[in-house]
Phi, psi and omega in degrees: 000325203278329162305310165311325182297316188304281172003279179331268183329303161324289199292304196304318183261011128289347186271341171270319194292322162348284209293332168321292216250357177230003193271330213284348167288324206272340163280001191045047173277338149311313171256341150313296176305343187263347178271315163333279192319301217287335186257352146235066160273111205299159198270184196270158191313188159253163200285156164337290203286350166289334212259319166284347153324278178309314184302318183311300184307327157294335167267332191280316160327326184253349187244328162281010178253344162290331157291321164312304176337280176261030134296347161320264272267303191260046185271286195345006173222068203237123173345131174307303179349276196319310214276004199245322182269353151228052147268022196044054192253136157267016177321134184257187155328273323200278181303346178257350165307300187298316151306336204263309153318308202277320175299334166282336163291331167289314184298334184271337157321259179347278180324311182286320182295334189268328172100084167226016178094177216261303201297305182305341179268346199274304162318313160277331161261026148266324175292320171307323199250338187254314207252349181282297150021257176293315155336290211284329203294318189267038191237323182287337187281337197253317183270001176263327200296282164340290147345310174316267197309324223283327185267323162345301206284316193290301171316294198303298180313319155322300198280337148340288204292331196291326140000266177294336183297329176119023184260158169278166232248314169325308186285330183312285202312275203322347197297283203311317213284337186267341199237347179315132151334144156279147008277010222257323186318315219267291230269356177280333177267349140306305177283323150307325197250317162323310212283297165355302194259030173114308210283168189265171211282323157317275191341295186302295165320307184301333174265013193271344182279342153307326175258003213179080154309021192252146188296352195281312191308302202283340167292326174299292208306302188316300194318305171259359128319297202280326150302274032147265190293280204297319203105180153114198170296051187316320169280007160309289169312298168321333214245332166291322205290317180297340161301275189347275200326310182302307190300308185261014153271355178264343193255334160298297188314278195306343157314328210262333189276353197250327170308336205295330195272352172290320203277283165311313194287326183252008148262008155303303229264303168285345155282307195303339159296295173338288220273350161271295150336330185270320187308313172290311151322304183289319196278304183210114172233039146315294200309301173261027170269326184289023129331305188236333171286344186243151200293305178294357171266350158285278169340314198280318191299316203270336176289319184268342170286303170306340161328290176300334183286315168279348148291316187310311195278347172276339158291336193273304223282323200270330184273348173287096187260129155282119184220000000 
C-alpha cells in the first residue's frame, strides 16, 4: 500500500513538472509571446540632432507649465491695482478707496440717523463700505471673464485662418484688436501695443494671463511662447488649442445645465425662511415684533442668520463644480 501511494506520488510530480514545461509549447504560448516581443519591439534610436530637437523642446514645455504653476500660486494674492483692471474698470487706486470710504460712512451714518443703534450701523458700514465694494469688483471680474471665453474660441480661429492665408501672426492680432468683440479686442490690442514697444511677441502673449486670469489665456500664451522659441505649426497649434477652447466651453455649459436643480433647490431652501417670516409680519405684526424688541428675540434672530448663512455656504460650496 505504502509503495503504491510512493508510486503515486513520483508519477503525479513528473506529470506536473511535465505539464510546466511542455504545455506552454505544445499550446503555443511560446510563440504567441515571441510574436508579442517581436511586435513591440522598440524602434531604433532617433538620430542625435532629433533627440536633441525633442529634448529642447520638453524643457521649454516644462519650463513653461512651471510658470504656469507659479502664476497660479500668486494670482491668489493679487494688488487691488490688478483686480480693478481686470475687472475692466479705468479706476485709479486711489479712487476706489475713496469711493468704497465714502459708501462705509453713509452706510453707518444713514442707520444710526434712523436709530437702529451704534452696533448695527458699525455693521452695516462695514459691509458697505468693505465687503460691498470688492463684491461689485469681483462680481464685474467674473461677467468680463465670461465675455472673455464666449469670443476667445472664435479670435483663435481668426487668427487660424489668417495664418493659413499667409498673414503674419502680428497683422492676425491686429485683425482681432480693430474689429474684435470686447473683452477680446482691448486684451488683444494690448499684447499688440507690448510687442510695439520692444518685447517679443511671446512675452506679450504670456502677460495676456495677468490681465485675464483664465486657463484658456494661459494656454494661448504657452502655445505662442513655444512656437515663438521652438518653431513647429503654428496654425496647426493654434487650430488643436480652439478644439481644446470649444471642448471645455461645452463641458462648463454642460456642467452648469446639470447643476441648474441643485441651484433652484438651494435658493428655495434659502429663501423660505425670508419669505415665510415677511408673510407673518405682513399678516400680524404684533406677533413678530418681539423678534427685534425683545433681547432674547434678538438673539434667536442673530443665531438663526448665522445658522442660514452656514447652510447657505455649505450648498453654494457642494453646487459649485470646478474642472
Amino acid at each position: 500500500m505504502h509503495v503504491l501511494m510512493l508510486f503515486s506520488l513520483v508519477g503525479l510530480a513528473i506529470g506536473g513538472v511535465a505539464w510546466v514545461f511542455l504545455y506552454p509549447i505544445l499550446s503555443g504560448e511560446r510563440a504567441a509571446e515571441r510574436r508579442v516581443a517581436s511586435v513591440a519591439r522598440t524602434e531604433p534610436a532617433a538620430p542625435r540632432h532629433v533627440r536633441t530637437a525633442q529634448k529642447t523642446r520638453r524643457e521649454q514645455v516644462e519650463g513653461s507649465l512651471k510658470q504656469l504653476e507659479a502664476r497660479t500660486r500668486q494670482a491668489k494674492r493679487l494688488p487691488l491695482s490688478v483686480r480693478i483692471t481686470q475687472a475692466g474698470l479705468n479706476w485709479s487706486q486711489q479712487r476706489f478707496i475713496v469711493t468704497s470710504a465714502a459708501l462705509g460712512v453713509a452706510g453707518f451714518i444713514l442707520p444710526f440717523v434712523v436709530g437702529m443703534g451704534l452696533l448695527a450701523s458699525l455693521g452695516l458700514g462695514f459691509v458697505m463700505g468693505f465687503g460691498l465694494p470688492r463684491w461689485i469688483l469681483s462680481w464685474l471680474k467674473k461677467r468680463r471673464e465670461a465675455r472673455f471665453l464666449e469670443h476667445f474660441p472664435d479670435a483663435v480661429d481668426v487668427i487660424v485662418r489668417g495664418i493659413k492665408a499667409g498673414l503674419p501672426l502680428l497683422d492676425s492680432l491686429r485683425m482681432i484688436a480693430s474689429e474684435g468683440p470686447e473683452p477680446v479686442r482691448t486684451e488683444i490690442r494690448s499684447i499688440v501695443e507690448t510687442q510695439t514697444i520692444g518685447i517679443p511677441l511671446g512675452e506679450a502673449c504670456m502677460k495676456l494671463y495677468e490681465r485675464m486670469p483664465l486657463p484658456e489665456a494661459n494656454f494661448f500664451g504657452i502655445v505662442i511662447s513655444i512656437q515663438q522659441r521652438a518653431g513647429g505649426n503654428l496654425s496647426e497649434a493654434l487650430a488643436n488649442l480652439s478644439r481644446v477652447l470649444r471642448d471645455r466651453k461645452r463641458m462648463k455649459a454642460k456642467i452648469q445645465a446639470m447643476s441648474m436643480e441643485a441651484k433652484a433647490s438651494a435658493s428655495i431652501i434659502g429663501a423660505l425662511p425670508l419669505a415665510v417670516m415677511g408673510l407673518v409680519w405682513f399678516t400680524s405684526p404684533k406677533y413678530m415684533e418681539l423678534l427685534w424688541t425683545e433681547p432674547l428675540g434678538r438673539m434667536m434672530m442673530t443665531a438663526c442668520a448665522v445658522w442660514m448663512s452656514m447652510g447657505i455656504l455649505v450648498m453654494r460650496k457642494m453646487i459649485n463644480f470646478d474642472f
